[in-house]
C-alpha positions in Angstrom: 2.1 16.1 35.1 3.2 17.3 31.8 0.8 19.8 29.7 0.5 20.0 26.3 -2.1 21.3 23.4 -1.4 18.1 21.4 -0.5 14.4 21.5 0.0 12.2 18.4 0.7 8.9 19.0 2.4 7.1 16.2 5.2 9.0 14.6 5.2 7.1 11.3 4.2 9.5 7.7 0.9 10.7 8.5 2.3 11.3 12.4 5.2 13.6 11.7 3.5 15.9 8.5 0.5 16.4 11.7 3.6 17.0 14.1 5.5 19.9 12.2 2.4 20.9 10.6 0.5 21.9 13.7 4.0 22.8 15.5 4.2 25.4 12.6 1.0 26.4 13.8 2.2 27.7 16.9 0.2 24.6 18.7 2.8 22.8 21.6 3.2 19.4 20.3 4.2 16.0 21.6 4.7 13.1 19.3 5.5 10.1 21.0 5.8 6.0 19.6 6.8 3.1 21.3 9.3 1.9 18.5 12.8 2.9 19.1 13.2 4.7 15.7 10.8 7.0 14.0 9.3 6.3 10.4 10.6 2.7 10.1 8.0 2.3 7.6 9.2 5.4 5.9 12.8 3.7 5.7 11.8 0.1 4.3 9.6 1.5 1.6 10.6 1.3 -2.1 12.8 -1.0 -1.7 14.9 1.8 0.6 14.3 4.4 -1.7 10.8 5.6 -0.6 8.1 6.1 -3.1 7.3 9.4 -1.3 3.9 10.3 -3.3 2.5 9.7 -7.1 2.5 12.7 -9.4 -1.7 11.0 -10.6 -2.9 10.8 -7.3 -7.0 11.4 -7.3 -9.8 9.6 -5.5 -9.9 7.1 -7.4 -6.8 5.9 -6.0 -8.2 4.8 -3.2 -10.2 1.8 -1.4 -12.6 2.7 1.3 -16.0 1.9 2.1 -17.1 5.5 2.3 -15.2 6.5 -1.1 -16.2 10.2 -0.7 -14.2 10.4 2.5 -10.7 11.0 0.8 -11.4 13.6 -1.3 -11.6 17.1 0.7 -7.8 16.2 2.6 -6.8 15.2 -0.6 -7.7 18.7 -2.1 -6.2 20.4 0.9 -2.6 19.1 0.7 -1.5 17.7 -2.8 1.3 15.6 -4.2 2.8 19.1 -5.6 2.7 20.3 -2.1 4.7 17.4 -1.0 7.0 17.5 -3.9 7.4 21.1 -2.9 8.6 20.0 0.3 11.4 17.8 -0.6 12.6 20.3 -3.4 12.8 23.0 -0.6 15.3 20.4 0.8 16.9 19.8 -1.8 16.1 16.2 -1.7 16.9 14.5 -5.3 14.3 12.1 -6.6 13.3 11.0 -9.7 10.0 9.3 -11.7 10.6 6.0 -11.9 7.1 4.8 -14.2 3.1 5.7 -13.7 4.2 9.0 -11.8 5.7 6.9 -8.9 8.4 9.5 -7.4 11.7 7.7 -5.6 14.3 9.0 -3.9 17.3 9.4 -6.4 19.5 8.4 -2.7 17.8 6.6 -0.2 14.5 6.3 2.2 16.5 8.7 4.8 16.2 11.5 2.9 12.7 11.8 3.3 12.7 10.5 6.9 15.3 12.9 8.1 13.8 15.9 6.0 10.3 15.3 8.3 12.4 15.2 11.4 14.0 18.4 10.5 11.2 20.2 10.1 9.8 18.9 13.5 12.8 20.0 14.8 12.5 23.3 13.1 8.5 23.9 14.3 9.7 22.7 18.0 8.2 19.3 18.1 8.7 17.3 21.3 9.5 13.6 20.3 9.9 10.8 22.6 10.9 7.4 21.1 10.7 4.5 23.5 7.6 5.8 25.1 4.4 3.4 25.5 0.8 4.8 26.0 -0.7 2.5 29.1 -4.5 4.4 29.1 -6.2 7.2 27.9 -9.2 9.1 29.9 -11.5 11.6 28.1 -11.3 14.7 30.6 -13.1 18.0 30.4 -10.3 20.3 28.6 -9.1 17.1 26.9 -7.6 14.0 27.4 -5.4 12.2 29.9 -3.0 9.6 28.8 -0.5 7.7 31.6 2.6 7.5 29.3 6.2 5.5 30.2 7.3 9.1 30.9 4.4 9.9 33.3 1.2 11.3 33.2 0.7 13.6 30.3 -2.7 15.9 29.7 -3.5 17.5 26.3 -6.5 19.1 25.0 -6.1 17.4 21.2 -5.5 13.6 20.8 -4.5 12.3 17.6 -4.0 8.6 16.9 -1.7 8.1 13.8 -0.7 4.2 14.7 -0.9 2.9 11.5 -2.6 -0.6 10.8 -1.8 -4.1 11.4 1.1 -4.7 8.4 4.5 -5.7 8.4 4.5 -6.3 12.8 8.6 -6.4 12.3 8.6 -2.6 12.1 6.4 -2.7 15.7 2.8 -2.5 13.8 -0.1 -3.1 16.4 -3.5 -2.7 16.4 -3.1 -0.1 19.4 -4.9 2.8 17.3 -8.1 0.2 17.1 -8.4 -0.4 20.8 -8.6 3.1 21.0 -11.1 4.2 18.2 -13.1 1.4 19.9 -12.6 3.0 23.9 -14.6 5.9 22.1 -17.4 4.2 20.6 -16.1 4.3 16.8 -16.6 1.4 14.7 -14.2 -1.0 13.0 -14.6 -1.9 9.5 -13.1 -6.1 9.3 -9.1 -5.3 8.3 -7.2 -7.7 5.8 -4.1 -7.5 4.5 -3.7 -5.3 1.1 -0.7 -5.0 -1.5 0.2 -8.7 -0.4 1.3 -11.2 -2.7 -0.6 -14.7 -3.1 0.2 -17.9 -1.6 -0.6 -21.6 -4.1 -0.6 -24.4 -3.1 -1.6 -26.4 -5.6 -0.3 -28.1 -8.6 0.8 -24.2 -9.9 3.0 -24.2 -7.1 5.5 -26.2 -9.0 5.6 -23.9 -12.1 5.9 -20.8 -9.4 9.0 -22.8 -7.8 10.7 -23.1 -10.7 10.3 -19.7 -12.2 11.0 -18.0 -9.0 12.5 -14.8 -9.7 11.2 -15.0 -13.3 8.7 -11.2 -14.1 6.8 -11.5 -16.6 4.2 -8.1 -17.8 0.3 -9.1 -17.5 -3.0 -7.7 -17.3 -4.4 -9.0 -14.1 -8.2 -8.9 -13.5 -10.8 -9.8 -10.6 -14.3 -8.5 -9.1 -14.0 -6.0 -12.1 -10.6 -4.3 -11.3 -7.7 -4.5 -13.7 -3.9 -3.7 -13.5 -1.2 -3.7 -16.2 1.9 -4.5 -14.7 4.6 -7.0 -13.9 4.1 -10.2 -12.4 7.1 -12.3 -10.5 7.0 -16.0 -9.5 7.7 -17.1 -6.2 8.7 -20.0 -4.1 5.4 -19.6 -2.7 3.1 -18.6 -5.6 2.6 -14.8 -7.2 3.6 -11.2 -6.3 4.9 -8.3 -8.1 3.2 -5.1 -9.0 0.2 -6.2 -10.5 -0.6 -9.1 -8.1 0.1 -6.6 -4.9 -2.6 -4.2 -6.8 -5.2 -6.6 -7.3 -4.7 -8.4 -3.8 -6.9 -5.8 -2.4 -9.7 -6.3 -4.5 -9.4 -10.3 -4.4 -11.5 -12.4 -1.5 -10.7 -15.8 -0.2 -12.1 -18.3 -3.4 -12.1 -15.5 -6.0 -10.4 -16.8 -9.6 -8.0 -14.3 -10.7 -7.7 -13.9 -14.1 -4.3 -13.1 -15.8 -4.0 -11.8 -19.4 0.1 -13.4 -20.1 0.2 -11.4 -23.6 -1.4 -8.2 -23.0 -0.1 -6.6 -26.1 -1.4 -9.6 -28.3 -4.8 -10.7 -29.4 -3.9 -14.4 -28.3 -5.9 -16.2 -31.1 -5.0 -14.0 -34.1 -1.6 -14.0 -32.8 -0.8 -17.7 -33.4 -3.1 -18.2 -36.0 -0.8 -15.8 -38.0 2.2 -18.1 -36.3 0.8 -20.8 -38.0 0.7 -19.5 -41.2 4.0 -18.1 -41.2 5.8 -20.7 -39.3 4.3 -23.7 -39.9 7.2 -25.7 -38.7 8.0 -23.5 -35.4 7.5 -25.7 -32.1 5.0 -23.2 -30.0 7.7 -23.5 -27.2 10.3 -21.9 -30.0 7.4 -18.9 -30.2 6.6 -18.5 -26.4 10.2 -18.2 -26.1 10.5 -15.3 -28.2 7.9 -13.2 -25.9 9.4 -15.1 -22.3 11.9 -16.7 -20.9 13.0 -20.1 -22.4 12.5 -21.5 -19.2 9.2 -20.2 -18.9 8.1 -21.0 -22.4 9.3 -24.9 -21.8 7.6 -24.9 -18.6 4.4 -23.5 -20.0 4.6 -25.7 -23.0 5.2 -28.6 -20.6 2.7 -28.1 -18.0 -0.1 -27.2 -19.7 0.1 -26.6 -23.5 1.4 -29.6 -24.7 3.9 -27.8 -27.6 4.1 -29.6 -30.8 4.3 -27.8 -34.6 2.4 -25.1 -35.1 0.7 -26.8 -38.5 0.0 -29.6 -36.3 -2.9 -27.8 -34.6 -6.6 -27.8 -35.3 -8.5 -24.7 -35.1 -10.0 -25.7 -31.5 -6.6 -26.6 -30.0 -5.2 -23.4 -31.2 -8.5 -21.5 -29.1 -7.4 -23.7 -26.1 -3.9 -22.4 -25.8 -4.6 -19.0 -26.7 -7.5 -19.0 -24.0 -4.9 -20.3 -21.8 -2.3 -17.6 -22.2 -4.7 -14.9 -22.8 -7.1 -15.9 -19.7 -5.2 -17.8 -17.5 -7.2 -19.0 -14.4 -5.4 -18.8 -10.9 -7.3 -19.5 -7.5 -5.1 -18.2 -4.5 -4.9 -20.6 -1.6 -4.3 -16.9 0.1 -1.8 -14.4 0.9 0.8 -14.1 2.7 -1.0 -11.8 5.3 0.2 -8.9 7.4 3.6 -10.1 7.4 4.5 -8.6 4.3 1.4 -6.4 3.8 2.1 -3.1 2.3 -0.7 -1.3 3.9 -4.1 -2.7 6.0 -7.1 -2.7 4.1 -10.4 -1.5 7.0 -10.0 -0.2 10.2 -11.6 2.9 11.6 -15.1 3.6 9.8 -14.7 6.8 8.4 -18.3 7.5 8.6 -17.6 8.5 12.1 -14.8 11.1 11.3 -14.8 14.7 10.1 -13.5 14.7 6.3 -12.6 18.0 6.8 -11.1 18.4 10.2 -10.2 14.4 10.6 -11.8 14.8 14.2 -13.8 12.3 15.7 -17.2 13.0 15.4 -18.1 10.5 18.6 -15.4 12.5 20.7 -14.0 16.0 20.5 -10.9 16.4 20.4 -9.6 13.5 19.1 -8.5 12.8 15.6 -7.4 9.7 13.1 -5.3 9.8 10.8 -3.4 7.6 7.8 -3.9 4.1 8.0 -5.5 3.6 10.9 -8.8 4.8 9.2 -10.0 2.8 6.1 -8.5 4.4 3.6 -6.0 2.6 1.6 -4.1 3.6 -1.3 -3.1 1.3 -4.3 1.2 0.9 -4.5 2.6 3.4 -6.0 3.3 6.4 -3.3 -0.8 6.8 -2.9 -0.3 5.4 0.6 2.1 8.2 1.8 -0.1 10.6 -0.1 -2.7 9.6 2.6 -0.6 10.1 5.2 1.1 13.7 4.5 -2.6 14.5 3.3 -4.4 13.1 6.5 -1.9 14.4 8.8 -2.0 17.5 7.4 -6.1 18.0 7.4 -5.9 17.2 10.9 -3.3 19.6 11.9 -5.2 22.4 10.7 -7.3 21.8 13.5 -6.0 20.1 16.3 
């Protein structure tokens, strides 16, 4: 029987800063996960470049159905904290837009930089090792492991949710909040571009790989950012953001000249160009191809003198307010992060700990708490993991 004072399970972001954290502690810590590699996450995200926090990170950033939840670990362990990490390491990154921090290098850097300090704090990893079942005990907990039986007086769970199941996402960190009476929020894929299936579907096909900036809007949320086309519907920044706002049937509405009052726009057009196609004018603000296929599929371009005052309101209704109902999205499978999971009304905000049963902790994405893109996630985690660690 192997004794420790902690377990994590789940050595992802939010499981390795709770790892060296506590290990720095002086607390004897185990971190074990059943993938074969730790932080896979870690190594896919930004594009392999890992956008490692956000230099604007505040509540706000943040989806949860207790909202107050997020801000005392927040407090506790900032983005300045984490930056002050990877400078100790001499990790080079840079700011790419909206405070989003990137490595300068690659994912690594960050991945093997956590390691190190586990390493460093005398953390006990075990890759390869599966938790079969978990008894509450009266110093602890009990856990029958791949490696044997292990006992430890502070659990935490640090799984992760249910997105992107490539990397070895499960919804093992569920089954356990609900062995000890916690309750599960519904979960849903978030960050997650749309699916269309109807006739739009032929526009997204043959603008694939065509990003175009937009103000995208539904349920009262808005985000400025770049859309992209896809062979099967929308994604890019600004669809990902508002994917976690949107519900099955909700119209999303998408703002194509966001710098531009639409109607004054090409009412000056008209006056000034008389004899300019609208295609010739669309083209000058998108792609040809997109401004024929616009003109062709649903703006029927002719001169701009040509149009009455009406028909002018219709197009520029069109491209300032275009209408889009998702069939869906394409779900976990290419989810950046899960939107519910454990109800945070049953944890500590301060300690993390359950407040159903002692000694055991949740932390990152396994609770419901999720981040909008842009390193807000990882903030979770490294803040999460951290809170707990204080404690465990």
């Amino acid at each position: 029987m192997r004794s420790t004072d902690v377990v994590i399970i789940g050595a992802g972001a939010a499981g390795l800063m709770c790892a060296l954290t506590a290990a720095n502690r002086g607390r004897k810590v185990m971190l074990i996960d059943h993938a074969n590699k730790a932080g896979k996450k870690i190594l896919m995200s930004g594009g392999g470049r890992c956008n490692f926090t956000n230099m604007y990170t505040e509540p706000n950033n943040f989806l949860s159905q207790n909202p107050h939840f997020c801000k005392s670990a927040l407090a506790r362990y900032t983005q300045w904290d984490f930056i002050e990490m990877v400078a100790k390491h001499g990790v080079p990154y840079h700011e790419k837009k909206l405070g989003q921090l990137f490595c300068d290098n690659k994912s690594s850097d960050i991945l093997e930089m956590l390691l190190d300090e586990c390493k460093q704090a005398g953390v006990s990893l075990h890759l390869d090792t599966s938790v079969e079942q978990i008894e509450k005990t009266d110093n602890g907990y009990s856990l029958n492991t791949t490696l044997g039986p292990v006992d430890c007086q502070s659990l935490v769970v640090a799984t992760g949710g249910l997105s992107i199941p490539t990397l070895g996402a499960t919804g093992f960190g569920y089954q356990i909040a609900k062995q000890f009476g916690h309750t599960l929020l519904p979960t849903r894929a978030g960050l997650v571009p749309f699916t269309i299936t109807d006739q739009l579907k032929e526009i997204c096909t043959e603008l694939s790989g065509t990003s175009v900036d937009c103000l995208v809007s539904c349920n009262d949320q808005s985000f400025r950012e770049n859309i992209l086309f896809t062979h099967r519907g929308l994604s890019g920044p600004a669809i990902l953001q508002i994917s976690s706002f949107w519900n099955p049937g909700d119209t999303v509405e998408i703002n194509l000249l966001p710098d531009l009052d639409a109607l004054s726009w090409l009412q000056t057009q008209q006056v000034e160009r008389p004899n300019s196609e609208l295609k010739t004018l669309l083209g000058e603000i998108f792609t040809k191809k997109m401004a024929n296929l616009l003109a062709e599929h649903w703006l029927e371009s002719k001169p701009m003198k040509q149009y009455t005052p009406a028909e002018l309101a219709q197009v520029a209704d069109k491209l300032a307010c275009w209408k889009v109902v998702p069939a869906g999205t394409e779900g976990y499978r290419t989810a950046e992060v899960t939107l519910g999971g454990v109800d945070t009304r049953e944890v500590s905000s301060k300690t993390m700990e359950s407040l159903k049963s002692p000694g055991l902790y949740f932390v990152g994405e396994v609770l419901d708490v999720s981040g909008h893109l842009g390193g807000f996630n990882f903030q979770w985690a490294w803040a999460s993991g951290y809170a707990a660690a204080q404690y465990v």
